[in-house]
C-alpha positions in Angstrom: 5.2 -10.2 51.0 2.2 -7.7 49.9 3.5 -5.5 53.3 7.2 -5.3 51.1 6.3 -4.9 48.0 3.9 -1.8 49.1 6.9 -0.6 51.0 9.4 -1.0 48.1 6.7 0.5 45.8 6.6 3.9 48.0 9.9 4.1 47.8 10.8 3.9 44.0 7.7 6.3 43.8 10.4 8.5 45.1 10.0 8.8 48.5 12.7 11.2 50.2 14.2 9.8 53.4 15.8 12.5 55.8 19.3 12.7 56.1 20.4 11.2 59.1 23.6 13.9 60.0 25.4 11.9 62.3 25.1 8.8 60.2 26.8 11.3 57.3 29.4 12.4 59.5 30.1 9.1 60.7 30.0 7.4 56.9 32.0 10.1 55.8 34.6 9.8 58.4 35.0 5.9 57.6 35.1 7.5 53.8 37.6 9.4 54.7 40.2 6.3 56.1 39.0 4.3 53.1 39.3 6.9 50.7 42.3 9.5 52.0 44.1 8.5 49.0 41.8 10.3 46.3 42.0 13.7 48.6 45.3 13.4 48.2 46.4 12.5 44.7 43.7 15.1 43.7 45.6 17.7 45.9 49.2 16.3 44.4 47.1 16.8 40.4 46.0 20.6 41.3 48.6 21.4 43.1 51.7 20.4 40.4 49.2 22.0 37.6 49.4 24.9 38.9 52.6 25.2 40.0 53.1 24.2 36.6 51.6 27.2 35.2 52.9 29.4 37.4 56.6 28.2 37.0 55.8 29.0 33.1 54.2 32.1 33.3 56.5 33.7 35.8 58.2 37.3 35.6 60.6 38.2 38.0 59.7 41.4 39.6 63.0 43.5 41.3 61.5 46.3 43.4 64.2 49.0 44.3 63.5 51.4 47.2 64.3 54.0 49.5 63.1 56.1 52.4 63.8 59.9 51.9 63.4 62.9 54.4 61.2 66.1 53.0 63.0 69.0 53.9 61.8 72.6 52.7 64.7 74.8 51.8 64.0 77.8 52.8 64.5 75.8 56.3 60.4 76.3 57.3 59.4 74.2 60.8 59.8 70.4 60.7 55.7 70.6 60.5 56.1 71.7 57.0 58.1 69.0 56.6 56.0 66.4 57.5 53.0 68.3 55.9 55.0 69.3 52.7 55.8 64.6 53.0 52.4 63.6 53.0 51.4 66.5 50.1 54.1 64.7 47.9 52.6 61.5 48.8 48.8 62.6 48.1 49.7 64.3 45.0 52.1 61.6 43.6 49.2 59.2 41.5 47.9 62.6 39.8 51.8 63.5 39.5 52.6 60.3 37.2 49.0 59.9 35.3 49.9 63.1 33.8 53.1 61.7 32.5 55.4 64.8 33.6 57.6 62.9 36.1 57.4 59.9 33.9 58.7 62.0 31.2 61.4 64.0 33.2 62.7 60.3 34.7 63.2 58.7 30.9 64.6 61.7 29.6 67.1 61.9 32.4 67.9 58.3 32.1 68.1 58.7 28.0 65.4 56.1 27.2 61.8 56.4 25.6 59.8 55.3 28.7 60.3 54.6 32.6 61.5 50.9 32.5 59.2 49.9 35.9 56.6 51.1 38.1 56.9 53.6 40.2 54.9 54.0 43.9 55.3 56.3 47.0 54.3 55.8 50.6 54.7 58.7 53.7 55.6 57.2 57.0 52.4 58.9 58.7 53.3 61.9 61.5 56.9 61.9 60.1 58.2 64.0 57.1 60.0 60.6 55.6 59.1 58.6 52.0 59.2 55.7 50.6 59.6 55.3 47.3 59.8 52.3 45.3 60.4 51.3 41.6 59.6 48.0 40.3 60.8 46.5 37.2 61.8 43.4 35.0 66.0 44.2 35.5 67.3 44.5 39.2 69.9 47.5 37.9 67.5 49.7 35.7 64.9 49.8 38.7 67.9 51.1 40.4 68.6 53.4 38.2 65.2 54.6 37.9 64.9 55.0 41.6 67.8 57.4 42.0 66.7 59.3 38.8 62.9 59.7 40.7 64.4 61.1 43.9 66.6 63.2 42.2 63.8 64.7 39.7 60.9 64.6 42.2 61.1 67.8 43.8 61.9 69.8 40.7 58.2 67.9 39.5 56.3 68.6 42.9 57.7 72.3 43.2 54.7 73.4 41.3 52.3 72.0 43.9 54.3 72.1 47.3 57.2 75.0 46.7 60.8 74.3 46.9 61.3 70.8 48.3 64.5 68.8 48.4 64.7 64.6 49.4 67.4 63.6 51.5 68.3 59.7 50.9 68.2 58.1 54.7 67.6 54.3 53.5 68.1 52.3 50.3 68.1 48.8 49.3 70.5 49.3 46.4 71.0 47.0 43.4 67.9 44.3 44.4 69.7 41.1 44.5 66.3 39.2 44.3 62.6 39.2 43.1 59.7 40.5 45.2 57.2 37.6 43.6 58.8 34.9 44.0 56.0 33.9 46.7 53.7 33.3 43.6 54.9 30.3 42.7 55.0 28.5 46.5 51.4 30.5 47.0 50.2 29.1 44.0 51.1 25.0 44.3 49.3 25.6 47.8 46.1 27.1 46.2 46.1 24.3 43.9 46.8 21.6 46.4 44.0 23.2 48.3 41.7 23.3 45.8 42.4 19.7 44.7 42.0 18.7 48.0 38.5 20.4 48.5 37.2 18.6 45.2 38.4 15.4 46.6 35.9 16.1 49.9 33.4 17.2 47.8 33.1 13.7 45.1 33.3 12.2 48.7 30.6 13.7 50.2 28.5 12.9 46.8 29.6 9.3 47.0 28.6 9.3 51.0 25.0 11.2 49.6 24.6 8.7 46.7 25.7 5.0 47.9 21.9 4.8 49.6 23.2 1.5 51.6 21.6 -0.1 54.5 23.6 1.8 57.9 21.0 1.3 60.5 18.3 -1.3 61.9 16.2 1.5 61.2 16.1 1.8 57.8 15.7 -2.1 57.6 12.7 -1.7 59.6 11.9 0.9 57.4 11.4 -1.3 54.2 11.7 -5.1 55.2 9.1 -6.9 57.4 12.5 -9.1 59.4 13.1 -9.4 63.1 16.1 -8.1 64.0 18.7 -10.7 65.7 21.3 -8.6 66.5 24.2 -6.6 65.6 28.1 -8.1 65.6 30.6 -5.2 66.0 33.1 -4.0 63.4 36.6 -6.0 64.8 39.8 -5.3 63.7 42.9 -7.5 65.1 46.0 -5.9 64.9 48.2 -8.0 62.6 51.1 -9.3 64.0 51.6 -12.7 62.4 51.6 -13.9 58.6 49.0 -16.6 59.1 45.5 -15.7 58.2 43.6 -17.2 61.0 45.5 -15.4 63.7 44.5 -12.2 62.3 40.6 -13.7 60.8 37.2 -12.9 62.7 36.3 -16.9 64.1 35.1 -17.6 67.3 38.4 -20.0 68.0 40.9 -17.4 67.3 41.8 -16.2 71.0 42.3 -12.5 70.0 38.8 -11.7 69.1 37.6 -9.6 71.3 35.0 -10.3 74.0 32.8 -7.9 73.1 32.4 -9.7 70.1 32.1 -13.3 71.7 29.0 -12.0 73.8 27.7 -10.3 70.4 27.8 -13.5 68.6 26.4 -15.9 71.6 23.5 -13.0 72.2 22.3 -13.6 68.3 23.0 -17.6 68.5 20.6 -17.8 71.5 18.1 -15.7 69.2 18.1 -18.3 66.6 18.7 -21.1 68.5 15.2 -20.1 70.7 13.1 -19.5 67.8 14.1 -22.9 66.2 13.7 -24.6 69.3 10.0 -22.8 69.9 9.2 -24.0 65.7 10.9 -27.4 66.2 12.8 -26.3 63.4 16.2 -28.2 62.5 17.3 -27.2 59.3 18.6 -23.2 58.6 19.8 -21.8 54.8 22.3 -19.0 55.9 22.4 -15.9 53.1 23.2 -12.8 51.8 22.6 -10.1 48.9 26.0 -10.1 47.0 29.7 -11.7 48.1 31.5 -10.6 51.0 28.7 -9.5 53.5 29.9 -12.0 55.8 27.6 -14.8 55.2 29.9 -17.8 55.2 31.9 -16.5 58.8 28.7 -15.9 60.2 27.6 -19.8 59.5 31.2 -20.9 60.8 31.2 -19.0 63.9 27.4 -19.9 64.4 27.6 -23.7 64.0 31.0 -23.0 66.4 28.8 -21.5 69.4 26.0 -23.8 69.3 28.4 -27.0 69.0 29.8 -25.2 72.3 26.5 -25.0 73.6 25.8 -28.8 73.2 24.3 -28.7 69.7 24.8 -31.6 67.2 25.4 -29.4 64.7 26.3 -30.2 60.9 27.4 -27.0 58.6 27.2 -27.7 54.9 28.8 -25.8 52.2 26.2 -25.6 49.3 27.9 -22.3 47.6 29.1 -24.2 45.0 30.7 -21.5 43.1 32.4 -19.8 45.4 33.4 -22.2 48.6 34.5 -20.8 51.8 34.0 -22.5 54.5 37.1 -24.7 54.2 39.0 -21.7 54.1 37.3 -20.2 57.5 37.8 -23.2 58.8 41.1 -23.4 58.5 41.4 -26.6 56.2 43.6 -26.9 52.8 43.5 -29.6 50.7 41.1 -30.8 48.1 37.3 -32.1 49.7 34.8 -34.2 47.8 32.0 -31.4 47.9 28.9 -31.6 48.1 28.5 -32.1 44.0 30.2 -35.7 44.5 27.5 -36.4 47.1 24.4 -35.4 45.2 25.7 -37.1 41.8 26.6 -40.2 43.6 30.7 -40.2 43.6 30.9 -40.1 47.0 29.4 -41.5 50.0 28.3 -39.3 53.1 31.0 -40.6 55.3 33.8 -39.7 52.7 32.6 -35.9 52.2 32.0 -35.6 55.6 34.8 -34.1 58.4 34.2 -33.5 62.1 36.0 -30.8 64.1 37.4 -31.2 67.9 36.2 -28.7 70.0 38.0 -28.3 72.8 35.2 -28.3 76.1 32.9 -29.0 73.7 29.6 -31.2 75.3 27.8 -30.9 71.2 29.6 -31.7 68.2 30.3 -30.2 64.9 30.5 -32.3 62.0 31.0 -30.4 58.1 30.7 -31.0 54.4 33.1 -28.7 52.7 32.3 -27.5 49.6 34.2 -27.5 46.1 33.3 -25.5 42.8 31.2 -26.7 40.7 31.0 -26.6 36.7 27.4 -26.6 35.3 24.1 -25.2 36.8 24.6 -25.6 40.9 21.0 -24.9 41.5 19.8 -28.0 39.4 21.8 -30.1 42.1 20.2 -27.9 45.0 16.5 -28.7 43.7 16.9 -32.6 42.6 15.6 -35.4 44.7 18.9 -36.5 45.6 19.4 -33.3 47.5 16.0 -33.4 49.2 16.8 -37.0 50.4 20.3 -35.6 52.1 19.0 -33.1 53.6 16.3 -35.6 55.4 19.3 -38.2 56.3 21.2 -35.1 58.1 18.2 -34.0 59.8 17.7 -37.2 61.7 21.7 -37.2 62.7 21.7 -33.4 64.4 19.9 -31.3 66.4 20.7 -28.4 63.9 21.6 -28.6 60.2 23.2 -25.1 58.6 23.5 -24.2 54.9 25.7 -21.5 53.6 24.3 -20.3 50.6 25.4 -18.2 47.0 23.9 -14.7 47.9 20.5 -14.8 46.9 19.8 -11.6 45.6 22.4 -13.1 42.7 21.8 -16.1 42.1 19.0 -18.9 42.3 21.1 -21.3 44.7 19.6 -20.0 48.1 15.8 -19.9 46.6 15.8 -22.9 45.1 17.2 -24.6 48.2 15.0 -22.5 50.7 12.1 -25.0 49.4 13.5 -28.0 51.5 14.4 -26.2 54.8 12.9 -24.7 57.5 14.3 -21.4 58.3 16.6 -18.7 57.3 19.0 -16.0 58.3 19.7 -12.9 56.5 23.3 -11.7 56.8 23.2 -7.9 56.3 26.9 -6.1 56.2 26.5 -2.5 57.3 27.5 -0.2 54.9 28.0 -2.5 52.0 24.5 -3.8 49.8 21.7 -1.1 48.4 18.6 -1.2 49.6 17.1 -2.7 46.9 19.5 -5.5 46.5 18.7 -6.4 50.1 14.8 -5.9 49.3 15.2 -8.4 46.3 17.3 -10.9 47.8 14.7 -11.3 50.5 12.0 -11.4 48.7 13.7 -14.1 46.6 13.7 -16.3 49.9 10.2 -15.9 51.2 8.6 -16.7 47.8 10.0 -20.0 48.6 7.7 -20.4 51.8 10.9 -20.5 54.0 10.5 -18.7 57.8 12.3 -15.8 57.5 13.7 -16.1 61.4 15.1 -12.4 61.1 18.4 -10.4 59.9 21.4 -10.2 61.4 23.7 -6.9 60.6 27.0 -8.1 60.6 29.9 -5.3 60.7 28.5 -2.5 62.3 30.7 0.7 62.8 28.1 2.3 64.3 27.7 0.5 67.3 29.4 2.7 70.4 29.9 5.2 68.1 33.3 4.2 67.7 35.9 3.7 64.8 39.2 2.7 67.1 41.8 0.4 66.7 42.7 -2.5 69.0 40.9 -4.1 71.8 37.8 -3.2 73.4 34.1 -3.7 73.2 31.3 -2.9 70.3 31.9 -0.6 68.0 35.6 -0.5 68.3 36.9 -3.5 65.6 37.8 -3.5 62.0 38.1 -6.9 60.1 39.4 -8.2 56.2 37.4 -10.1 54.4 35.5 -12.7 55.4 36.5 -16.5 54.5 40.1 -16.0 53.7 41.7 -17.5 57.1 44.7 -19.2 57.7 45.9 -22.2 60.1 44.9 -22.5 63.3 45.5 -25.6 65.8 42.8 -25.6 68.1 40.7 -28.2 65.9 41.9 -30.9 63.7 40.6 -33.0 60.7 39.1 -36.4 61.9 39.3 -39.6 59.8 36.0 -40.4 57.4 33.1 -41.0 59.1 32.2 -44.8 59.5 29.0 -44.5 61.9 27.5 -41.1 61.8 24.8 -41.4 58.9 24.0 -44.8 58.4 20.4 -45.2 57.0 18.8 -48.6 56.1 18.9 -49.7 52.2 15.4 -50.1 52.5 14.2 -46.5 52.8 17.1 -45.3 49.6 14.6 -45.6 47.1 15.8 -46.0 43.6 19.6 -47.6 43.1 21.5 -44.2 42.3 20.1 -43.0 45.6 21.0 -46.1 47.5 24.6 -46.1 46.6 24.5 -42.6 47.1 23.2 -42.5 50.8 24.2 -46.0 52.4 26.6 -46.2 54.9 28.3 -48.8 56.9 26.7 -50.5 59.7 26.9 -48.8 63.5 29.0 -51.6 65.6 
């Protein structure tokens, strides 16, 4: 405990941790699939408010032009030509800023001013022009055009002699604008934009979200043993009922990459509890959906499978799963009717069929509770069931309320041997995992280790399908549908019989008796 709290004390000192690069790319990939959807509505925003503006502001531009030959008339070599083109060209911006051709042009076409912009190019080693007027009206940029190549020379003759323009090209009467690109180029610069903002709040979020990614960083701040990793899966869905599609050891398309995962971390706990002599283990998390609850299930699965008496109990009694990852609908007693003395044992309790099964897996299913659960969790009634269930299995597991939340998993952790710590990769800060363990060892409980449950990491993979670690997506845990590989036995008759004599008080006895063994 004094080994975390220093750690956790360095590090809201302010300790910087490096930024692990691949782990950024990789989160910010997975970001990327989860998150697509704000890159692109922010794109979709920008973009339409710009092309918004643009559609507003718009002027349509009508650019009418013409390529010309410079021909000298006193009939001089076609060099002077070309030389005499690329004068008029050179001289042309000094031509119109002082206003003479400008002048001439409006004049000849009876207005006050030149109704457009006016711009010359030479066609480099020939003696050819282009000029080009631009204006608001397609027919007086016309008209301009024919009145500049008809009054140019008489301008430039000062400059370049006696000069005349002979009309090779022309576009006419523009039909259509020259910028009405702006408007398409400017919806993509806004989409663009939009869409770079949208990387950028997701590379903050990636930066900022300081959850636990790597074994590492556990290491780093929690005094745990690591028990293993269990891939990220994802089943294709291609059926409407839950359990087909749900991460449990029975369902035949989990992958078995993820069967050898799971056995790999059950052997872990299973030798440590054998080496401790240690029967009874509180399953747990930081906050809801970590995995907790499928983790128990699929546990309490592999060791039945492995010869274990097992017995899994539900004690999250505000939020009870294990019915639904088991596959079982219906209304259950709970453990609440058991502890206050509604209920006997054998009428709470159900046992599943394995199928090549040498163990046996027997399960109180939970049901929410009204009032304060963790009163019921510490009483003596609970303390007494938890001693009858001991001396019927080889290995008793608890699913807990996340204890970083709530006092459930604490208070229980006082009446049983060991715990598991269910980390989900990705998903709880740092400091909720660093509080919710902390929250179990004050109890006195052996912390047997962590297990980081939904790694993406792993194989450095984020596929689809089949395959091994590293390769899987999966829903939420606890939320599974029908499956028939198991079915729900009768009420137990002979299972947890215990003689009246050792009940205690009279609540307790009628609590806790059960029929005779034949």
């Amino acid at each position: 405990m004094d080994e975390m709290r220093e750690k956790s004390g360095k590090e809201q000192q302010g300790e910087i941790e490096k930024i692990d690069l691949i782990e950024f790319l990789r989160s910010f990939q997975y970001g990327i699939k989860k998150m697509w959807w704000l890159v692109l509505v922010l794109a979709l925003i920008f973009g339409l408010n710009s092309y918004i503006k643009a559609r507003k502001n718009y002027t349509p531009v009508y650019t009418a032009s013409a390529t010309v030959a410079v021909t000298t008339i006193d009939g001089s070599p076609a060099y002077q030509n070309n030389a005499s083109a690329q004068q008029m060209a050179d001289v042309f911006p000094y031509i119109l800023t002082s206003g003479v051709l400008k002048d001439v042009v409006a004049k000849d076409m009876k207005l006050d001013s030149v109704p457009g912009s006016i711009s010359v190019k030479a066609e480099e080693g020939t003696n050819m022009l282009t000029i080009s007027v631009s204006g608001t009206n397609a027919e007086l940029s016309y008209k301009t055009l024919k009145s500049v190549i008809k009054n140019y020379p008489e301008v430039a003759q000062f400059v370049l002699g006696n000069t005349t323009l002979k009309i090779l090209d022309e576009t006419g009467v523009p039909d259509d604008t020259t910028n009405q690109g702006v408007i398409s180029s400017s919806w993509k610069r806004g989409a663009l934009k939009g869409a770079i903002i949208g990387l950028v709040i997701l590379s903050l979020y990636v930066l900022t979200r300081r959850t636990v990614k790597t074994g590492k960083e556990i290491k780093t701040h929690l005094n745990l043993v690591d028990l293993g990793t269990l891939p990220e899966v994802h089943v294709k869905k291609r059926n409407k009922e839950s359990f087909y599609n749900s991460v449990n050891v029975l369902n035949k398309r989990i992958p078995q990459g993820y069967l050898e995962a799971f056995r790999k971390v059950g052997i872990k706990v299973m030798k440590q509890m054998e080496e401790e002599e240690f029967k009874t283990l509180l399953v747990t998390s930081s906050v809801p959906e970590e995995g907790k609850t499928a983790f128990s299930v699929n546990l309490a699965i592999i060791e039945a499978k492995l010869g274990k008496n097992v017995i899994l109990v539900d004690c999250d009694m505000r939020r009870p799963s294990v019915a639904k990852a088991m596959n079982q609908e219906g209304e259950f007693p709970g453990l609440q009717a058991v502890l206050q003395g509604k209920v006997k044992i054998s009428e709470a309790m159900t046992t599943v069929e394995l199928e090549k099964c040498p163990g046996s897996l027997q399960i109180l299913y939970g049901k929410t509770t009204e009032g304060s659960s963790s009163d019921l969790l510490e009483s003596k009634q609970m303390e007494r069931l938890i001693s009858i269930l001991k001396k019927k299995a080889d290995l008793v597991i608890f699913d807990t309320a996340p204890s970083e939340m709530l006092a459930d998993a604490p208070v229980l952790a006082r009446y049983l041997d060991a715990a598991v710590y269910v980390i989900r990769y990705d998903y709880a800060k740092m400091r909720q995992i660093r509080m919710g363990v902390e929250n179990i060892s004050m109890s006195g409980i052996h912390m047997l280790g962590y297990v980081l449950n939904r790694d993406r990491s792993t194989g450095g993979g984020y596929g689809y399908g089949y395959g091994y670690y590293g390769r899987y997506r999966y829903g939420r845990y606890g939320r599974y549908g029908r499956y028939g590989g198991y079915r729900h036995y009768s009420r137990y008759e002979k299972q947890f019989d215990e003689p009246e004599e050792e009940t205690g008080a009279v609540n307790q006895k009628e609590v806790f008796t059960e029929t005779k063994e034949n």
